[in-house]
PyMOL CGO cylinders between C-alpha atoms (Angstrom):
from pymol import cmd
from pymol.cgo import CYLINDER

trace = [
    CYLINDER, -131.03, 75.30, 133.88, -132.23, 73.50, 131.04, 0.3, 1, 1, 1, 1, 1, 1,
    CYLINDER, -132.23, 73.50, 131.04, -130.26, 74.65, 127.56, 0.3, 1, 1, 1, 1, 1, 1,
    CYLINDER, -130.26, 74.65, 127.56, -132.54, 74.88, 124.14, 0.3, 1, 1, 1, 1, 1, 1,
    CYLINDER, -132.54, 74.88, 124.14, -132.49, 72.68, 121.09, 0.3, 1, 1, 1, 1, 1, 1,
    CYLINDER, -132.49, 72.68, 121.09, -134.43, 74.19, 118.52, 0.3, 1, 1, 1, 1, 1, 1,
    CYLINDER, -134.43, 74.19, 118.52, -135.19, 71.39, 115.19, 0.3, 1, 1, 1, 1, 1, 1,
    CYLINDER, -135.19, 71.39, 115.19, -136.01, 73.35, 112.38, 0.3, 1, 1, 1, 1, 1, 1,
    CYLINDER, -136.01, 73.35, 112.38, -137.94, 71.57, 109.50, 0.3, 1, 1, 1, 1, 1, 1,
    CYLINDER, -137.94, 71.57, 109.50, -140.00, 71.72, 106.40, 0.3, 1, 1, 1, 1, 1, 1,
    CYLINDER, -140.00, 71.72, 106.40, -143.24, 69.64, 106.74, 0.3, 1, 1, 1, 1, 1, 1,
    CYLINDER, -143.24, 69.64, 106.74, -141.14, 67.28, 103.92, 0.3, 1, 1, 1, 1, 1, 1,
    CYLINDER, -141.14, 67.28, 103.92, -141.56, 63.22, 104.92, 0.3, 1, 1, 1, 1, 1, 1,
    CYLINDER, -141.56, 63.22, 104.92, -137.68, 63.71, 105.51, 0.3, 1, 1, 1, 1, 1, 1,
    CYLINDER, -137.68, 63.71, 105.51, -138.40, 66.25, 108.05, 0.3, 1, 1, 1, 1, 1, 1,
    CYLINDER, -138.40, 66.25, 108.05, -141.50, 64.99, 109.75, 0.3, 1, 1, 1, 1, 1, 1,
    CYLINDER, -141.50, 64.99, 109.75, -139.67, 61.27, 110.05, 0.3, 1, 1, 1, 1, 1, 1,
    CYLINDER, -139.67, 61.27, 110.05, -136.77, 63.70, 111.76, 0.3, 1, 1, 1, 1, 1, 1,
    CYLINDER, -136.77, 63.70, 111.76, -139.00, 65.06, 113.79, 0.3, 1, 1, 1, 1, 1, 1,
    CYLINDER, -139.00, 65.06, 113.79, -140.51, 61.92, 114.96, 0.3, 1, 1, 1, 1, 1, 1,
    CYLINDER, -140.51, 61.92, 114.96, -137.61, 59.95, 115.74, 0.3, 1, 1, 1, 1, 1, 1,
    CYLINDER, -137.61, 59.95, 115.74, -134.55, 62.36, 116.52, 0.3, 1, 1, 1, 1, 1, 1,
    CYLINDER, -134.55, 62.36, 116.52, -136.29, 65.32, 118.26, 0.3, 1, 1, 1, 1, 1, 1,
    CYLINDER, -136.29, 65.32, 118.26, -138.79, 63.07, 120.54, 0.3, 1, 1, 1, 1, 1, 1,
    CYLINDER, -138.79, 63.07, 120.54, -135.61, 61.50, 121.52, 0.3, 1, 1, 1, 1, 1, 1,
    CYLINDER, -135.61, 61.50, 121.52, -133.86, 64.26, 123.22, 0.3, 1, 1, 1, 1, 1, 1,
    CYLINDER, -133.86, 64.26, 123.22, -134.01, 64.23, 126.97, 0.3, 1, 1, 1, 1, 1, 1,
    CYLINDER, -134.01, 64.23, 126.97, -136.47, 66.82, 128.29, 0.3, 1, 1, 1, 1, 1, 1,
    CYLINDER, -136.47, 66.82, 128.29, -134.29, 66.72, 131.47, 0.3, 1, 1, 1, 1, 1, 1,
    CYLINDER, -134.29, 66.72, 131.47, -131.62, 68.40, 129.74, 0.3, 1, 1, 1, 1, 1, 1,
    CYLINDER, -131.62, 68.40, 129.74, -132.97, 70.51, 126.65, 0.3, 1, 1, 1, 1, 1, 1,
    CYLINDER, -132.97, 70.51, 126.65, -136.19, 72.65, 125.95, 0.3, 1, 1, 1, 1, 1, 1,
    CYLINDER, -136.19, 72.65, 125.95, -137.34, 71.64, 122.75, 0.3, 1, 1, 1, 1, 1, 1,
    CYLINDER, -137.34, 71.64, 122.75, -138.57, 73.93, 120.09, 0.3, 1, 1, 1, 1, 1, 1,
    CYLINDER, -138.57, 73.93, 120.09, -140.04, 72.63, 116.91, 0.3, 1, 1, 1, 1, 1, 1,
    CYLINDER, -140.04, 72.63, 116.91, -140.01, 75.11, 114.33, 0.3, 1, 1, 1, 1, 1, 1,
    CYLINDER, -140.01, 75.11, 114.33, -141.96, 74.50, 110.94, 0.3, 1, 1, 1, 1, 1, 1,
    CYLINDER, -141.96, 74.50, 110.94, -140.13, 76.97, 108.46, 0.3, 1, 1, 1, 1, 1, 1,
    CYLINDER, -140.13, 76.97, 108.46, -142.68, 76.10, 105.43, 0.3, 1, 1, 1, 1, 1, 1,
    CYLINDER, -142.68, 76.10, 105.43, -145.10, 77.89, 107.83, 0.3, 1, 1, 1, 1, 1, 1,
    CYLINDER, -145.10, 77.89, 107.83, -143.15, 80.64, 109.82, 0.3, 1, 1, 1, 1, 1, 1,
    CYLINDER, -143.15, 80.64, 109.82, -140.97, 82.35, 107.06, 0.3, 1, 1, 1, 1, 1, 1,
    CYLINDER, -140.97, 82.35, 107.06, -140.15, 85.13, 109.76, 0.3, 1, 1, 1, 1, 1, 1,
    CYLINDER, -140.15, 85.13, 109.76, -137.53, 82.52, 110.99, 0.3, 1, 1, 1, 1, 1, 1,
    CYLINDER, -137.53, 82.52, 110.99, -135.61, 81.49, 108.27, 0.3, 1, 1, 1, 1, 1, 1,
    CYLINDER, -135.61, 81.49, 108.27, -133.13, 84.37, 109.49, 0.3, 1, 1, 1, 1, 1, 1,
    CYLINDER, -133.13, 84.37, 109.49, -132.58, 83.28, 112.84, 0.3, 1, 1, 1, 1, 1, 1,
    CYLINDER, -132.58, 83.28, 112.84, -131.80, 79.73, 111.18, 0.3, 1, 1, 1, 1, 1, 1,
    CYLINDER, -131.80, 79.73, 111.18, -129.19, 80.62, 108.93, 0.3, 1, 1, 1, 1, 1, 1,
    CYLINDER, -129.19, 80.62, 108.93, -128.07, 83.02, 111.68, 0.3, 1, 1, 1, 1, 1, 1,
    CYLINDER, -128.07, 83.02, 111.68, -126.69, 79.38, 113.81, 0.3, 1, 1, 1, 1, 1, 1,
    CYLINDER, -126.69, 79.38, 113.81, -125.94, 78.21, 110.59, 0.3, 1, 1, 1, 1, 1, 1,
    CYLINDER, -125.94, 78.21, 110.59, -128.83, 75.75, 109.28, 0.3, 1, 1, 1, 1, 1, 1,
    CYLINDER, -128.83, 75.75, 109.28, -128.02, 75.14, 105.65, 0.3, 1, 1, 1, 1, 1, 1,
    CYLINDER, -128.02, 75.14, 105.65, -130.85, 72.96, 104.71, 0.3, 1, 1, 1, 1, 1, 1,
    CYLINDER, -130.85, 72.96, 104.71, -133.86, 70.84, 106.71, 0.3, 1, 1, 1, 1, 1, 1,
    CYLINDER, -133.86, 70.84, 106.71, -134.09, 69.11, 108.69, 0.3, 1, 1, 1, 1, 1, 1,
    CYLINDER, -134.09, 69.11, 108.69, -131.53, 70.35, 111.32, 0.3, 1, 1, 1, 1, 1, 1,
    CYLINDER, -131.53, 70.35, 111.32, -131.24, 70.44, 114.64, 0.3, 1, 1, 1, 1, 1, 1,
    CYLINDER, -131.24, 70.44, 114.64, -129.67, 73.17, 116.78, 0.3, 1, 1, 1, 1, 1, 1,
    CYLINDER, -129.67, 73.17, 116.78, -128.12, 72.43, 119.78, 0.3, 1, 1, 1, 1, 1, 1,
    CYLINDER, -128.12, 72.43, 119.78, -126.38, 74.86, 121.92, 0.3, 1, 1, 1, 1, 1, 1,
    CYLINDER, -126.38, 74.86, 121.92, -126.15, 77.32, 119.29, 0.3, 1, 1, 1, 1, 1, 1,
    CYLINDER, -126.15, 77.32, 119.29, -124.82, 74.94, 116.67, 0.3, 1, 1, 1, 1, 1, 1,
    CYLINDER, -124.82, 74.94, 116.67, -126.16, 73.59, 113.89, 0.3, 1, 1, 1, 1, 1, 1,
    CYLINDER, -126.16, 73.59, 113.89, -126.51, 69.83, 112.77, 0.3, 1, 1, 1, 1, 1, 1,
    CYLINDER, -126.51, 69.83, 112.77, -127.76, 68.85, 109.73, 0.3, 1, 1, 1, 1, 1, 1,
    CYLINDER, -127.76, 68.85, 109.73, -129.46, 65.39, 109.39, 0.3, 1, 1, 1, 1, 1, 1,
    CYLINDER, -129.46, 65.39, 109.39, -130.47, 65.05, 106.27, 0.3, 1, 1, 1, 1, 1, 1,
    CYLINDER, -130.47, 65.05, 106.27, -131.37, 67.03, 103.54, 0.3, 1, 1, 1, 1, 1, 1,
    CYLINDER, -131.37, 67.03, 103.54, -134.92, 67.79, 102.77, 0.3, 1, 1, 1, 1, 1, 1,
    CYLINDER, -134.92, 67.79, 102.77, -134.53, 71.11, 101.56, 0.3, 1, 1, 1, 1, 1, 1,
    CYLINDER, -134.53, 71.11, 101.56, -131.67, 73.83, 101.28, 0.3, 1, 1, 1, 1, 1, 1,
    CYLINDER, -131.67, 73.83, 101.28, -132.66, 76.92, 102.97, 0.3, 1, 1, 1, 1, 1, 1,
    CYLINDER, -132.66, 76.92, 102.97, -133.31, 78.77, 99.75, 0.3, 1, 1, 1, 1, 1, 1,
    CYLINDER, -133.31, 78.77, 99.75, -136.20, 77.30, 98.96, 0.3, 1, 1, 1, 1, 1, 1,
    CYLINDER, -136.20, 77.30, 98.96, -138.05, 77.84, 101.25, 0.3, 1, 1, 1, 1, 1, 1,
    CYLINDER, -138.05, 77.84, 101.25, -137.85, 82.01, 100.67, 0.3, 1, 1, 1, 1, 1, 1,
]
cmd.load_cgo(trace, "trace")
């Protein structure tokens, strides 16, 4: 059973270069990959902060939250 990473971004150049290079690279053996634009979807900023995502872009695997660089803190994107 595959387990879920879930990268959470911005539509920033940060983010998208994130996107590109970091979440492409995550073996599709292993994970189910959900790309979630939060500029876009606003109805998920709560189940961000909820595993902990601080700022964009981040990456959540299994539940926790890594932050790779930072785009944009979570507030701002309210």
């Amino acid at each position: 059973m595959k387990s879920k990473a879930i990268f959470y971004h911005a539509g920033c150049p940060v983010c998208i270069a994130a996107e590109q290079n970091l979440a492409s690279a995550i073996d599709p053996a292993r994970y189910e990959v959900e790309v979630v634009h939060l500029g876009s979807d606003r109805s998920r900023l709560e189940e961000a902060e909820g595993f902990g995502v601080k700022s964009v872009p981040a990456l959540v695997l299994d539940g926790a939250a890594f932050h790779i660089n930072f785009g944009a803190g979570i507030d701002a994107l309210r």
